[in-house]
C-alpha positions as CSV (number, residue, x, y, z in Angstrom):
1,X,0.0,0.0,0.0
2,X,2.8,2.6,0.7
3,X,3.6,5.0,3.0
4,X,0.8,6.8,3.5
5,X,1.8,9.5,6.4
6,X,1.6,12.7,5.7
7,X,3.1,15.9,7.1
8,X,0.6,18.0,9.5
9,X,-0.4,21.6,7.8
10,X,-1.2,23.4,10.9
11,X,1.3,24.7,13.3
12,X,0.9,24.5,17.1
13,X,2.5,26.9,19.7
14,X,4.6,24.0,20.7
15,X,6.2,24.0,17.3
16,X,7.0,28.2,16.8
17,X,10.2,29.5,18.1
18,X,8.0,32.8,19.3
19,X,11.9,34.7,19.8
20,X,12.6,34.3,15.9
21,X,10.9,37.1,14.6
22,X,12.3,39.3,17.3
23,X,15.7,37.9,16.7
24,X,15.2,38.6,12.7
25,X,14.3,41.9,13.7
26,X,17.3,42.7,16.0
27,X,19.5,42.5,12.9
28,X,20.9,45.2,10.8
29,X,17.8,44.8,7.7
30,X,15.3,43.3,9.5
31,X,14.4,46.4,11.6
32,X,11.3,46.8,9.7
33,X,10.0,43.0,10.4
34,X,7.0,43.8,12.9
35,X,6.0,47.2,10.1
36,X,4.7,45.0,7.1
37,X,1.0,45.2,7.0
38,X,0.7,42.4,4.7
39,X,-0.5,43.9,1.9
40,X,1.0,41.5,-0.5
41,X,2.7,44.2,-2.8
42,X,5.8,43.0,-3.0
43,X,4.6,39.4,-4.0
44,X,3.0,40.6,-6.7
45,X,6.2,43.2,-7.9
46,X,8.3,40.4,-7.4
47,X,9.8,39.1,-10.8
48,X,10.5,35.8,-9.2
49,X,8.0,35.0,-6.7
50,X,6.7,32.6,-9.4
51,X,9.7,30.7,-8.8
52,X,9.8,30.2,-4.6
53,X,7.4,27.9,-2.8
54,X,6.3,31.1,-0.7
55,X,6.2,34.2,-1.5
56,X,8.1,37.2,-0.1
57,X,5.1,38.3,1.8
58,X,4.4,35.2,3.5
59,X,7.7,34.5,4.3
60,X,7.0,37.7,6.2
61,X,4.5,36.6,7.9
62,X,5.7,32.9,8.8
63,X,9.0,34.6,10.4
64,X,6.8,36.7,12.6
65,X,5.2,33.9,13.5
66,X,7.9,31.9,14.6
67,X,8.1,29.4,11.5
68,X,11.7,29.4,11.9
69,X,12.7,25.7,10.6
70,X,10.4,26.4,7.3
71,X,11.4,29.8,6.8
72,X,15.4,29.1,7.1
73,X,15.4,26.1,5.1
74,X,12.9,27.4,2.5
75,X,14.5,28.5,-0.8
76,X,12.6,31.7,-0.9
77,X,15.2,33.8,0.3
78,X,17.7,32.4,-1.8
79,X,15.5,33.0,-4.8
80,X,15.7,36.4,-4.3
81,X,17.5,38.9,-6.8
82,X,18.2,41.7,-4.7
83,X,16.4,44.0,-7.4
84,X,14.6,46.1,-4.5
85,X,11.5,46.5,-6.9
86,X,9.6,45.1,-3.7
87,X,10.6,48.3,-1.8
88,X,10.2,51.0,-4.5
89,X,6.0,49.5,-4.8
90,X,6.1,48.8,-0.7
91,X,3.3,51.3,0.6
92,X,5.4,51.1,4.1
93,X,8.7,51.9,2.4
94,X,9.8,48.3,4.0
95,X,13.3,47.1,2.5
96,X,11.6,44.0,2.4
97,X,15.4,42.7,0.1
98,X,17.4,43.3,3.3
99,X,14.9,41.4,5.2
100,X,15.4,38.8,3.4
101,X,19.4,39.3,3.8
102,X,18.7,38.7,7.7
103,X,17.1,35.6,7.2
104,X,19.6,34.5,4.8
105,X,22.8,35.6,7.4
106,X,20.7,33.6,10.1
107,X,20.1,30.3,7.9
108,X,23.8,30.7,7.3
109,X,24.5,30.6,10.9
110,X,22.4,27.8,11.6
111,X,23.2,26.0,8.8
112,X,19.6,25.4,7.7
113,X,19.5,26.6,4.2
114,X,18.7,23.9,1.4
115,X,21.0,20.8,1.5
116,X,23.5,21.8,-1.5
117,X,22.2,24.8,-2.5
118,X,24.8,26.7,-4.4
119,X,23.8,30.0,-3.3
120,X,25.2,29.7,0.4
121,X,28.3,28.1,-0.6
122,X,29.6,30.7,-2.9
123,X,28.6,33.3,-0.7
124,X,31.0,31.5,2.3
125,X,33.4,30.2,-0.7
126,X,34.3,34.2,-1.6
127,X,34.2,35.1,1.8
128,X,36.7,32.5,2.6
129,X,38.8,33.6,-0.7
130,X,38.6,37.1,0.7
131,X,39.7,36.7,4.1
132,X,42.9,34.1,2.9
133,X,44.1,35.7,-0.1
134,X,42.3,39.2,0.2
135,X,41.1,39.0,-3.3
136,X,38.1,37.7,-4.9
137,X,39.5,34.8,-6.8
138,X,36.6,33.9,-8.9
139,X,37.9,30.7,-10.6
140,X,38.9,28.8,-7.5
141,X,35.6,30.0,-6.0
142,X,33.7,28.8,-8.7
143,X,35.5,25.3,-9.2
144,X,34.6,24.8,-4.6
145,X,31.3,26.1,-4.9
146,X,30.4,23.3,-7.8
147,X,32.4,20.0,-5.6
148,X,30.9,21.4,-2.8
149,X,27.4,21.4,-4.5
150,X,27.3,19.6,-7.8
151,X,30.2,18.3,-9.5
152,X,28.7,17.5,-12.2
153,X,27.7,21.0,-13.8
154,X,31.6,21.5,-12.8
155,X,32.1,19.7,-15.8
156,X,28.8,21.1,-17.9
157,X,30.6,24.1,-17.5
158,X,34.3,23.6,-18.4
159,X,34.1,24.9,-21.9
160,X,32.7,28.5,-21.1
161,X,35.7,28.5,-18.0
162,X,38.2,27.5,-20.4
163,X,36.7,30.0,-23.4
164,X,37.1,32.9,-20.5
165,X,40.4,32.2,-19.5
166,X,41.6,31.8,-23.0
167,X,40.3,35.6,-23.5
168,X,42.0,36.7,-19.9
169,X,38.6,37.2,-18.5
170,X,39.2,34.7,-15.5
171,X,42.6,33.2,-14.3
172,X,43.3,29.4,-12.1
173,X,46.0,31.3,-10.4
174,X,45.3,32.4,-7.1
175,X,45.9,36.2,-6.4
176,X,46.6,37.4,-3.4
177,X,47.1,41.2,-1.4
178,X,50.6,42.8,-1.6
179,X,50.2,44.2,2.1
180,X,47.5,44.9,4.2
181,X,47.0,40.8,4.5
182,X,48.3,40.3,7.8
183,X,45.4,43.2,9.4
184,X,42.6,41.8,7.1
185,X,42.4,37.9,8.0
186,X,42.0,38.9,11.6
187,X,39.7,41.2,11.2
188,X,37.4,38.8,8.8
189,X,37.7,36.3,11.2
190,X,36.4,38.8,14.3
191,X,33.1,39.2,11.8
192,X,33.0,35.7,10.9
193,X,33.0,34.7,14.4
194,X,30.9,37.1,16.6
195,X,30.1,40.3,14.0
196,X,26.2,39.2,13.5
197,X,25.8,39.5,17.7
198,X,27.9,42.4,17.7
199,X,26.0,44.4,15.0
200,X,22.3,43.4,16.6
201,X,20.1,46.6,17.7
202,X,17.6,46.3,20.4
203,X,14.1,46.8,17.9
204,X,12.9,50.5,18.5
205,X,8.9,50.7,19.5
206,X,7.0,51.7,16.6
207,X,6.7,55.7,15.9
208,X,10.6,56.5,17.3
């Protein structure tokens, strides 16, 4: 007969972490969480809301109410392409885009974004590059962000790499800072390892 189980749809108290929308909004971006009115704007400006299993407004709404599993491991935030037209239609003036840059800073953190989603893993693979060699060495990146994801487009894709390279446009060789290298890593590695609680703000009451 099969499996036949089937996921519950509705959410108890039991199940909401009731601190994650407060937490969202204690970051630099997500300030404007608890100001949405849930209008649904910026779902329908969206160019790729037809794309993401929920759409920018509700991922509003499932973060204030303390969805935080399904909204961190949802590939909503990922999907989205930074493009702000969300903000320029939002009647509240929200920066819904850098809400959504919380969410993805905290799913980072947590390590609950989608299993082998590339998006993640290039952003840590150039903010490794960055803090080791203090340059963006978008090759290298490129060839850790496909093993670490899917090899097999590593090799889908070897003709356009080797077609760039061949016109100077990328390089294998890994560049690094003259000087200045020796004050960047430690600094990069301060941010990497406590800037997100150092650069929370206490969420100001509404009208200050």
């Amino acid at each position: 007969m099969g499996d036949r189980r089937v996921s519950p749809r509705i959410k108890y108290q039991e199940d909401l972490d009731l601190e994650f929308g407060k937490s969202i909004s204690s970051r630099p971006g997500g300030e404007d969480l608890y100001r949405c009115i849930q209008c649904g704007t910026c779902s329908a400006t969206c160019p790729v809301s037809i794309y993401m299993p929920q759409t920018p407004r509700r991922i509003i709404a499932m973060t204030r109410a303390g969805m935080r599993n399904e909204v961190l491991s949802s590939s909503t935030i990922w999907l989205c392409a930074s493009c702000y037209a969300c903000t320029v239609d939002c009647p509240k003036e929200i920066k819904i885009t850098d809400i959504m840059y919380a969410l993805k800073q905290e799913a980072m953190e947590q390590k609950l974004h989608p299993k082998r989603f590339p998006i993640p893993v290039l952003a840590r693979e150039f903010f490794n590059s960055v803090k080791n060699t203090g340059r963006s060495n978008e090759a290298l990146i490129i060839v850790w962000t496909f093993l670490k994801t899917d090899p097999r487009k590593l090799l889908g894709n070897a003709m356009m790499g080797l077609k760039l390279m061949l016109r100077g446009r990328m390089g294998m060789k890994e560049e690094t800072m003259q000087s200045g290298r020796g004050r960047l890593k430690p600094l990069l590695d301060y941010v990497d390892r406590v800037g997100p609680e150092a650069t929370r703000v206490e969420p100001q009451p509404m009208g200050h």
